[in-house]
C-alpha atoms as an extended CHARMM CRD file, in Angstrom:
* protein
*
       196  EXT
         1         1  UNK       CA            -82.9000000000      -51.2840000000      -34.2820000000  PROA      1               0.0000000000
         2         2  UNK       CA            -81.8780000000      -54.5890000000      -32.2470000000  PROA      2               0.0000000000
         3         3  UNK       CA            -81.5740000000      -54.1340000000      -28.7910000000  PROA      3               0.0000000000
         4         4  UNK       CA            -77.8650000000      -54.8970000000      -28.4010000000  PROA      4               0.0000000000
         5         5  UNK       CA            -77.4900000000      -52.2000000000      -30.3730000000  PROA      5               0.0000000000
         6         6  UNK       CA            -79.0500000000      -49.9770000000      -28.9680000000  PROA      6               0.0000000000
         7         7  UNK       CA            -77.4210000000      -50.5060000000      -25.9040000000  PROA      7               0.0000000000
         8         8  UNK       CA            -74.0030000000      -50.0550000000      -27.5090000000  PROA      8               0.0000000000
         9         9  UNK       CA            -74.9230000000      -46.8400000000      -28.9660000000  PROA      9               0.0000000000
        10        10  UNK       CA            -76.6010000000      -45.4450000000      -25.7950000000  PROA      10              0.0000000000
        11        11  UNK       CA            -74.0580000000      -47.3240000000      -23.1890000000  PROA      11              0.0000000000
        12        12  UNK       CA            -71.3590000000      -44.1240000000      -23.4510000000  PROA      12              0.0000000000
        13        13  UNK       CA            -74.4160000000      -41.5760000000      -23.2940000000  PROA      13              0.0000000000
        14        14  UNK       CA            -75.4880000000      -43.4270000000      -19.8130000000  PROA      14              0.0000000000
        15        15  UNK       CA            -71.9700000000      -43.6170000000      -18.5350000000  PROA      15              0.0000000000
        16        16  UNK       CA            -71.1050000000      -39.9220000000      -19.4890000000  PROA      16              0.0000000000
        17        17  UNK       CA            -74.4730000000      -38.5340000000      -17.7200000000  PROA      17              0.0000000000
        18        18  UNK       CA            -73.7100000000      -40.8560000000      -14.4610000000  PROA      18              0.0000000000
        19        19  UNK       CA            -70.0480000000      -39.1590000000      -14.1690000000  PROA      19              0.0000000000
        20        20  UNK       CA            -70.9810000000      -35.7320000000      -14.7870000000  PROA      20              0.0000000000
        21        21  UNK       CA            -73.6260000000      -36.3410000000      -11.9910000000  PROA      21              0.0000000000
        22        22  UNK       CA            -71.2220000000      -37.5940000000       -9.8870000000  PROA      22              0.0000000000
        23        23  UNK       CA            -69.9270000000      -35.4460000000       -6.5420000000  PROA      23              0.0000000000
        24        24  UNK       CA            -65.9980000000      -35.8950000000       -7.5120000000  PROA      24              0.0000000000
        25        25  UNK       CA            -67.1440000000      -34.1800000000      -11.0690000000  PROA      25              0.0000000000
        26        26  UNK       CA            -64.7090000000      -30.8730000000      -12.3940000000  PROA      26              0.0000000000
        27        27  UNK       CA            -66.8120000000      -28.2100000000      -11.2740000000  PROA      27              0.0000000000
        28        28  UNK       CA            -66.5380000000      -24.1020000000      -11.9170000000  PROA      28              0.0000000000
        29        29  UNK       CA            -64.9990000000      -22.5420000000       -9.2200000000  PROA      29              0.0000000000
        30        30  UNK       CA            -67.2120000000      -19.7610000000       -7.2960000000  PROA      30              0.0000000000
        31        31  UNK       CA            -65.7760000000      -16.6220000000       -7.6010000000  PROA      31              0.0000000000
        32        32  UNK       CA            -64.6880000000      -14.5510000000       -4.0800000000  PROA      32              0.0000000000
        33        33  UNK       CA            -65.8070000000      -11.7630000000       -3.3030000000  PROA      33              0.0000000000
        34        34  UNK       CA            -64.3010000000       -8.0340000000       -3.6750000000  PROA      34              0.0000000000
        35        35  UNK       CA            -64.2020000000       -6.2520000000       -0.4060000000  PROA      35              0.0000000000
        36        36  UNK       CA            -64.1120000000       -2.5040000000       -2.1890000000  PROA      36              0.0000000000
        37        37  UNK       CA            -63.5570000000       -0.6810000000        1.1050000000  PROA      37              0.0000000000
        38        38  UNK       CA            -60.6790000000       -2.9970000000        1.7720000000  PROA      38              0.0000000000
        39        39  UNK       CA            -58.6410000000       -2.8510000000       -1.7110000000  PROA      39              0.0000000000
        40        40  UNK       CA            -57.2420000000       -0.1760000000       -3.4090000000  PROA      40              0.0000000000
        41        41  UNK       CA            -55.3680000000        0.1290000000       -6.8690000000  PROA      41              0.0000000000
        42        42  UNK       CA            -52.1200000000        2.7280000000       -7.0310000000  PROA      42              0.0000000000
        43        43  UNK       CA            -49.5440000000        3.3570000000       -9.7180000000  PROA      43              0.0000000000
        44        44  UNK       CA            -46.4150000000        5.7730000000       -9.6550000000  PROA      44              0.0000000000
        45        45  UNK       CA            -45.0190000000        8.0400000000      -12.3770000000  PROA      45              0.0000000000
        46        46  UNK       CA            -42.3540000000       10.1460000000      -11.4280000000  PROA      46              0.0000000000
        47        47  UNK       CA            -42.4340000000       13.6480000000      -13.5910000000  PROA      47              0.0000000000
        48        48  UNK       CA            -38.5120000000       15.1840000000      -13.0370000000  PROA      48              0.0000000000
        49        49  UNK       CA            -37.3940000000       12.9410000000      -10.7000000000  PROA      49              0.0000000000
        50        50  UNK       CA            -40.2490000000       13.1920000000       -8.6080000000  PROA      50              0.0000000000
        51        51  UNK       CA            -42.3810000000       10.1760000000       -7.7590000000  PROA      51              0.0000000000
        52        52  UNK       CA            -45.7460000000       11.1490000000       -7.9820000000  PROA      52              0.0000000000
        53        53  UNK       CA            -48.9660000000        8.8140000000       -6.4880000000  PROA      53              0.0000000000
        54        54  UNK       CA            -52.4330000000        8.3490000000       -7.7820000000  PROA      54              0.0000000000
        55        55  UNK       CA            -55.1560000000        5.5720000000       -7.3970000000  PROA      55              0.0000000000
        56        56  UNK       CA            -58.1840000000        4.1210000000       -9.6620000000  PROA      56              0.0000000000
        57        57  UNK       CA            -60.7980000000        4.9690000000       -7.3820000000  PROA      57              0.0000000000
        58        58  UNK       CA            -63.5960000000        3.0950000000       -8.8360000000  PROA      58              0.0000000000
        59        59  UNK       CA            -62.5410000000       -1.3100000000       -9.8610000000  PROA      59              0.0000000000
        60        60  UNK       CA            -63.9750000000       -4.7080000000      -10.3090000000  PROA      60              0.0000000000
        61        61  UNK       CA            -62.4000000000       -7.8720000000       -9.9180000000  PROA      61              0.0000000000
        62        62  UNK       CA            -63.3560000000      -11.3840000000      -10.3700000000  PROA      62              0.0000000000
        63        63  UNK       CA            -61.1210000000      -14.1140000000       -8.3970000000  PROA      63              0.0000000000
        64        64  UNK       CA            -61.8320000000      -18.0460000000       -8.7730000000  PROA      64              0.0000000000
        65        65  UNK       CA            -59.0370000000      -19.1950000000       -7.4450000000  PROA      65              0.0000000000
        66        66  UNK       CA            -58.2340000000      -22.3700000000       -5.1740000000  PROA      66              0.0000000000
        67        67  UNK       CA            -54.7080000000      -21.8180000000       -3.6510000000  PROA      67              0.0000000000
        68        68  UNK       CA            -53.9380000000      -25.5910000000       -3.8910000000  PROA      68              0.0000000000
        69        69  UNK       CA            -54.8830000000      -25.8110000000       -7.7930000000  PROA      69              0.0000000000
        70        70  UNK       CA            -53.9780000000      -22.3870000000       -9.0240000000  PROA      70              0.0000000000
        71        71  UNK       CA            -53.6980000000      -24.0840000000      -13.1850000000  PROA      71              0.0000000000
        72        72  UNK       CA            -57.3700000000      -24.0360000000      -13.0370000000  PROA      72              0.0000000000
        73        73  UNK       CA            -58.0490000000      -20.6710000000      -11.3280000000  PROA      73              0.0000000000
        74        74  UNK       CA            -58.9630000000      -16.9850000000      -13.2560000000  PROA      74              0.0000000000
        75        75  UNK       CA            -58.7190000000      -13.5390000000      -12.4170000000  PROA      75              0.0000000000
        76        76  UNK       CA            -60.2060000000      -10.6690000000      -14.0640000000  PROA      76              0.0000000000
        77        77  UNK       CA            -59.7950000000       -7.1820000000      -13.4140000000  PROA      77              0.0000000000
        78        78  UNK       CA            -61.7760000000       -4.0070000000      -14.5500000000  PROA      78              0.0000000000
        79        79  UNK       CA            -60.7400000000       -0.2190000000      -13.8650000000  PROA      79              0.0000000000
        80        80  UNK       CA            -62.8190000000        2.4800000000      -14.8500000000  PROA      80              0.0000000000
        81        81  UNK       CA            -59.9790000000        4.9100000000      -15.9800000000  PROA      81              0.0000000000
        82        82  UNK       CA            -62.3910000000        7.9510000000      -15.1090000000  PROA      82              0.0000000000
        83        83  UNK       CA            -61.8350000000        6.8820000000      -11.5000000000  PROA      83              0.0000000000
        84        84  UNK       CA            -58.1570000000        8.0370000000      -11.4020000000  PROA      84              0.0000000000
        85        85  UNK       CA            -56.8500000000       10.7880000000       -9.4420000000  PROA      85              0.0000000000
        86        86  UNK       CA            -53.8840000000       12.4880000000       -8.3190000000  PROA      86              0.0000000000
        87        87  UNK       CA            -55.6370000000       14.4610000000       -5.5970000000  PROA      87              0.0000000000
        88        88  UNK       CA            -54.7130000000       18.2640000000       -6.9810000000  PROA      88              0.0000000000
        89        89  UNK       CA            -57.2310000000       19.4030000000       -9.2250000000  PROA      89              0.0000000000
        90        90  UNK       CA            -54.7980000000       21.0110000000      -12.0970000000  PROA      90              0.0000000000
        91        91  UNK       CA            -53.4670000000       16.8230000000      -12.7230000000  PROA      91              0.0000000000
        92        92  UNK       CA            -57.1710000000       15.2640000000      -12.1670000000  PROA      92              0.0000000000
        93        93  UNK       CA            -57.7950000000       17.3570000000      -14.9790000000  PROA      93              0.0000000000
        94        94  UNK       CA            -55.8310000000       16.5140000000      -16.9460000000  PROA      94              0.0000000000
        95        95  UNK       CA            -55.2710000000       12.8030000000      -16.3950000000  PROA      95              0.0000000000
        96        96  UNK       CA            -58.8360000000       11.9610000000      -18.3770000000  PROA      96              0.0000000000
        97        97  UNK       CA            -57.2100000000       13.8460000000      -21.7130000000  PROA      97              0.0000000000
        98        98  UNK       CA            -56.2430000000       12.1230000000      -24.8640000000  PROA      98              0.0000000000
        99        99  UNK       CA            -52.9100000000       12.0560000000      -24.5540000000  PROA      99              0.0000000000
       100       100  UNK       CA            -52.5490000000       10.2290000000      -21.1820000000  PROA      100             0.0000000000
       101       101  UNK       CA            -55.5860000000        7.8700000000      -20.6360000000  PROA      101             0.0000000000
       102       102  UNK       CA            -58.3310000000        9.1230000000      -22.9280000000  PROA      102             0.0000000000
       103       103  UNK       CA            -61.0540000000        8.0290000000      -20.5950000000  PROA      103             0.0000000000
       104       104  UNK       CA            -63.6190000000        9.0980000000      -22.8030000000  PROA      104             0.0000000000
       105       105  UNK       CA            -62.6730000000        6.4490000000      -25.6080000000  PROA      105             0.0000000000
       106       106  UNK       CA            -61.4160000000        4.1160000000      -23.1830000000  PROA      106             0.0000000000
       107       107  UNK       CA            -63.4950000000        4.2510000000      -20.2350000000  PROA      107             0.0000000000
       108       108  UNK       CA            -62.0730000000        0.8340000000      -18.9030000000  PROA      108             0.0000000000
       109       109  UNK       CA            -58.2850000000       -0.6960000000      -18.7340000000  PROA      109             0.0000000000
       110       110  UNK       CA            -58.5090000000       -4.3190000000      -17.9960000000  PROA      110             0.0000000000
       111       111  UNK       CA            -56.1620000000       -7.7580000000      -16.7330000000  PROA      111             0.0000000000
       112       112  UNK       CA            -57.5420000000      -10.9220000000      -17.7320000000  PROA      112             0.0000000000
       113       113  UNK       CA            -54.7640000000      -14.1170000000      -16.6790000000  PROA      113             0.0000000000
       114       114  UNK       CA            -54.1490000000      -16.8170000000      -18.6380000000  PROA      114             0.0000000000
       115       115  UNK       CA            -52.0480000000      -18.5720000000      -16.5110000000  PROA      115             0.0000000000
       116       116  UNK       CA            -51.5460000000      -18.7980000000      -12.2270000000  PROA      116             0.0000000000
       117       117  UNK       CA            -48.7400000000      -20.8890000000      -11.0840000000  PROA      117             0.0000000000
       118       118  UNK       CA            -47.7440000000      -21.5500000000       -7.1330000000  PROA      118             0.0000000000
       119       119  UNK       CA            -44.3540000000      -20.1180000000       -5.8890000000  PROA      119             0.0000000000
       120       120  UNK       CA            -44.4500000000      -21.5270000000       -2.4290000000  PROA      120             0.0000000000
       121       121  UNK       CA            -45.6340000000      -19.7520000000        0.8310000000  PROA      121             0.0000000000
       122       122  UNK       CA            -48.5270000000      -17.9320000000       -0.5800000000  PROA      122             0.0000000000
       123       123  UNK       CA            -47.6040000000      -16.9040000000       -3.7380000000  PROA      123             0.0000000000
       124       124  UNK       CA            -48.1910000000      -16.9370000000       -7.1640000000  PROA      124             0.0000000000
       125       125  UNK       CA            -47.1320000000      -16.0300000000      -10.6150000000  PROA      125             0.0000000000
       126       126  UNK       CA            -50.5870000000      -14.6860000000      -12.4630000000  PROA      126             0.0000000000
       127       127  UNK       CA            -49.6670000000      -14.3170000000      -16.2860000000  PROA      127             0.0000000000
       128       128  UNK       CA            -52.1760000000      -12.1380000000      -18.5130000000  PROA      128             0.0000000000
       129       129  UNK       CA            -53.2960000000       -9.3490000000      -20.4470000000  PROA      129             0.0000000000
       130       130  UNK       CA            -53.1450000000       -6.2160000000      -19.5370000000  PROA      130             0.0000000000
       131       131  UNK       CA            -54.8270000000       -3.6350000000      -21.9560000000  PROA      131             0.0000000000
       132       132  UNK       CA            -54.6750000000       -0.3540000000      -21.4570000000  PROA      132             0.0000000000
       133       133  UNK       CA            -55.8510000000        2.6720000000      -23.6690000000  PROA      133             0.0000000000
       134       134  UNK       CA            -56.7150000000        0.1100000000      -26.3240000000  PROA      134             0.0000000000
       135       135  UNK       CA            -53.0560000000       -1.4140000000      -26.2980000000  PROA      135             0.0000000000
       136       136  UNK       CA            -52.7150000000       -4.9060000000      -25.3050000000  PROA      136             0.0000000000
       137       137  UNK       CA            -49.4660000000       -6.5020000000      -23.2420000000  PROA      137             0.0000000000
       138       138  UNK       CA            -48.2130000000       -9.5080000000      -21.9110000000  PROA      138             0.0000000000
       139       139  UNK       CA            -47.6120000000       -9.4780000000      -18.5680000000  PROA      139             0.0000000000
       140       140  UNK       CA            -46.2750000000      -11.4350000000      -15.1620000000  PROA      140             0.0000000000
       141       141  UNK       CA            -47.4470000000      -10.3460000000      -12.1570000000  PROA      141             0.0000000000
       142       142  UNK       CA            -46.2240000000      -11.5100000000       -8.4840000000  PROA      142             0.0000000000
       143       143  UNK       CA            -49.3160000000      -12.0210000000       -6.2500000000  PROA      143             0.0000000000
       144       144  UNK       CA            -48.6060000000      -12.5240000000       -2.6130000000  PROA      144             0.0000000000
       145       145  UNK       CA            -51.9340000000      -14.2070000000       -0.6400000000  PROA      145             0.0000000000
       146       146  UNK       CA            -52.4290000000      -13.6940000000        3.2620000000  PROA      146             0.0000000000
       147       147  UNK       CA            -55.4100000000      -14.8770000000        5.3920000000  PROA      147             0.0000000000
       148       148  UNK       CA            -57.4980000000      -13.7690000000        8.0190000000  PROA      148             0.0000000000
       149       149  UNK       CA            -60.6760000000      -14.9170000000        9.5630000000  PROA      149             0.0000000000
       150       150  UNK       CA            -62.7270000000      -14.7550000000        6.7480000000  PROA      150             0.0000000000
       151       151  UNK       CA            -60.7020000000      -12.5730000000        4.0600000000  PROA      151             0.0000000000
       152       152  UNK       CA            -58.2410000000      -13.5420000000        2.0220000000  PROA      152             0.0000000000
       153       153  UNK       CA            -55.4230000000      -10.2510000000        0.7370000000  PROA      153             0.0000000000
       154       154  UNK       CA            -53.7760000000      -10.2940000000       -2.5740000000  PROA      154             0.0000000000
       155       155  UNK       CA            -51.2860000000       -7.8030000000       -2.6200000000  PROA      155             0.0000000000
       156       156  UNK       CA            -48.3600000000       -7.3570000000       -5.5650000000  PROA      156             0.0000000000
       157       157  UNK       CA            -46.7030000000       -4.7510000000       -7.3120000000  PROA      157             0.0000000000
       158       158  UNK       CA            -45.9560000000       -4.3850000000      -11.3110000000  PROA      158             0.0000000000
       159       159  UNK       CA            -43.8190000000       -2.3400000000      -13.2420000000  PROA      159             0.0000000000
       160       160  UNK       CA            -45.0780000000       -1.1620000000      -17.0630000000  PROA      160             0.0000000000
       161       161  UNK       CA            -43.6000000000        1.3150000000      -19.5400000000  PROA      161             0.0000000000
       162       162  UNK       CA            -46.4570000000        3.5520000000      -20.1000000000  PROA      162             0.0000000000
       163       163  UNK       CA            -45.3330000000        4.4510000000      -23.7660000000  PROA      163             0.0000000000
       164       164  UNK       CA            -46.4380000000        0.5060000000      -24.5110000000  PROA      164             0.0000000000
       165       165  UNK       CA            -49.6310000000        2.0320000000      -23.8450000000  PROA      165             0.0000000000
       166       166  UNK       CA            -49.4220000000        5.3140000000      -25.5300000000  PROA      166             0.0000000000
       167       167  UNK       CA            -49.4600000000        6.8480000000      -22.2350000000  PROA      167             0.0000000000
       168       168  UNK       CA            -48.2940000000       10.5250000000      -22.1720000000  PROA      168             0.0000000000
       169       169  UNK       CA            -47.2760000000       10.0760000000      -26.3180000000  PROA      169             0.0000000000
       170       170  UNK       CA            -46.5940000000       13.1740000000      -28.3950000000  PROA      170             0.0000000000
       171       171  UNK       CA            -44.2820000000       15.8600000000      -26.4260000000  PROA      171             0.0000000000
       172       172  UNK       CA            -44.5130000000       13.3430000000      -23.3290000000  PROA      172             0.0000000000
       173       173  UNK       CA            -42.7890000000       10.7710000000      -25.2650000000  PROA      173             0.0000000000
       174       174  UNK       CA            -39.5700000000       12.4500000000      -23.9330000000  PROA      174             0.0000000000
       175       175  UNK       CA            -38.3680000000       10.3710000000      -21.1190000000  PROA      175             0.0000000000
       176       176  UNK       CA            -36.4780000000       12.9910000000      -19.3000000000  PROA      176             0.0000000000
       177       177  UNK       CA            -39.4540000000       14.9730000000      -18.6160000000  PROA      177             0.0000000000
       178       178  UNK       CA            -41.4150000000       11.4780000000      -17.9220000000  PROA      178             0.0000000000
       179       179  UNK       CA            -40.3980000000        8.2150000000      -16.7360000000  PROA      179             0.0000000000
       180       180  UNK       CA            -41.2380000000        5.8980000000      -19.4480000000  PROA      180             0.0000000000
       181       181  UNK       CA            -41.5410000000        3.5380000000      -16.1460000000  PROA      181             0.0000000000
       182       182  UNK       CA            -44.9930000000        3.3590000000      -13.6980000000  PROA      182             0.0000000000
       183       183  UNK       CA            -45.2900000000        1.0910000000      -10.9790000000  PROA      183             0.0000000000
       184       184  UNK       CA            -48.8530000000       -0.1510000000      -10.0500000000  PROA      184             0.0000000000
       185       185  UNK       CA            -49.3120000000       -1.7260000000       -6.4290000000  PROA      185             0.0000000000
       186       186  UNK       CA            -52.4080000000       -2.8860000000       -5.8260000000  PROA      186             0.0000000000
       187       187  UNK       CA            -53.8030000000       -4.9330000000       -2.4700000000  PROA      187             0.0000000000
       188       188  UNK       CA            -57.5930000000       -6.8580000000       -3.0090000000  PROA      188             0.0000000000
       189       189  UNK       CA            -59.6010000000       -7.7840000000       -0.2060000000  PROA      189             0.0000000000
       190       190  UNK       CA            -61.4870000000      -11.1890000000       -1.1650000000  PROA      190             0.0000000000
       191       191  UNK       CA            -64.4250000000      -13.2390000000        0.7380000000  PROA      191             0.0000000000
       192       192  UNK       CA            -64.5200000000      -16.7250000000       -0.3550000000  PROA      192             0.0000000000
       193       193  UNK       CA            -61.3820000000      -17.9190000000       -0.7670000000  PROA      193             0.0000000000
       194       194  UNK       CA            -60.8860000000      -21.4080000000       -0.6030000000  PROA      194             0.0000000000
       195       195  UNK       CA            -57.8560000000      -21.7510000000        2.5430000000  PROA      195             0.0000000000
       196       196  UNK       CA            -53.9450000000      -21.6790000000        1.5600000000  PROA      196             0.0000000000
């Protein structure tokens, strides 16, 4: 092989190796960190009229996010549905059965985004899948960020019809007994945060 050649067919290598060294190279964001003592996960159902609280006691989340480039950012969210309670024994057990979250077949319900868009003054739009007892939705959920010192507080709220989920199905399909409606609020504590 001639040497011009070979420095026409090796040229792009060279270049593309001297820009992915570069410092102004696309990098992976570093994930922040969960503060678990500092977030919490809650959801509403209201049985009769009745608005009724629980929480997930037990989550994960991974947050790569840069507030001024929230296209490129992720979030992913793990709940281990065994971790919900009610606080009265006679719904904690029952909330693991079958016919409301099945924890033994579905140990986890998860929200992985596929899209974060800015909406001014610290918040965002965070588009994703939520899955839940093995059923999958589309969602939009409203993310407000605050800082503080060090942490960083997402905090939002989300309404889902648990029956999209096969959530309380069979006799607890009835929606007079059970609002089809469940609200989940939720409020993560983050380290590592890029600023607003």
């Amino acid at each position: 092989m001639s040497s011009s050649l070979l420095s026409r067919t090796t040229a792009p290598l060279a270049l593309a190796a001297a820009l992915l060294a570069t410092p102004w190279a696309v990098k992976a964001q570093t994930p922040a960190t969960l503060v678990p003592a500092a977030s919490e996960i809650a959801f509403t159902t209201t049985p009769m009229g009745v608005p009724v609280e629980g929480r997930f006691g037990k989550f994960s989340a991974q947050v790569a996010l840069d507030p001024k480039k929230p296209e490129t950012g992720k979030v992913v969210l793990t709940i281990d549905t065994g971790s919900a309670r009610f606080g009265t024994p006679e719904l904690d057990g029952e909330i693991g059965k079958p016919v409301w979250l099945s924890t033994a077949k579905f140990p986890q319900a998860s929200f992985q985004s596929t899209r974060i868009s800015a909406a001014g003054g610290g918040r965002f739009q965070v588009a994703g899948k939520l899955t839940i007892k093995g059923a999958s939705q589309d969602v939009v959920v409203p993310v407000q960020v605050t800082q503080a010192g060090g942490t960083s507080t997402a905090t939002g709220t989300l309404k889902i019809k648990r029956l999209a989920f096969k959530v309380g199905d069979g006799e607890w399909a009835d929606t007079s007994m059970l609002a089809d409606d469940v609200q989940i609020r939720f409020k993560l504590a983050l380290t590592g945060l890029a600023p607003l």
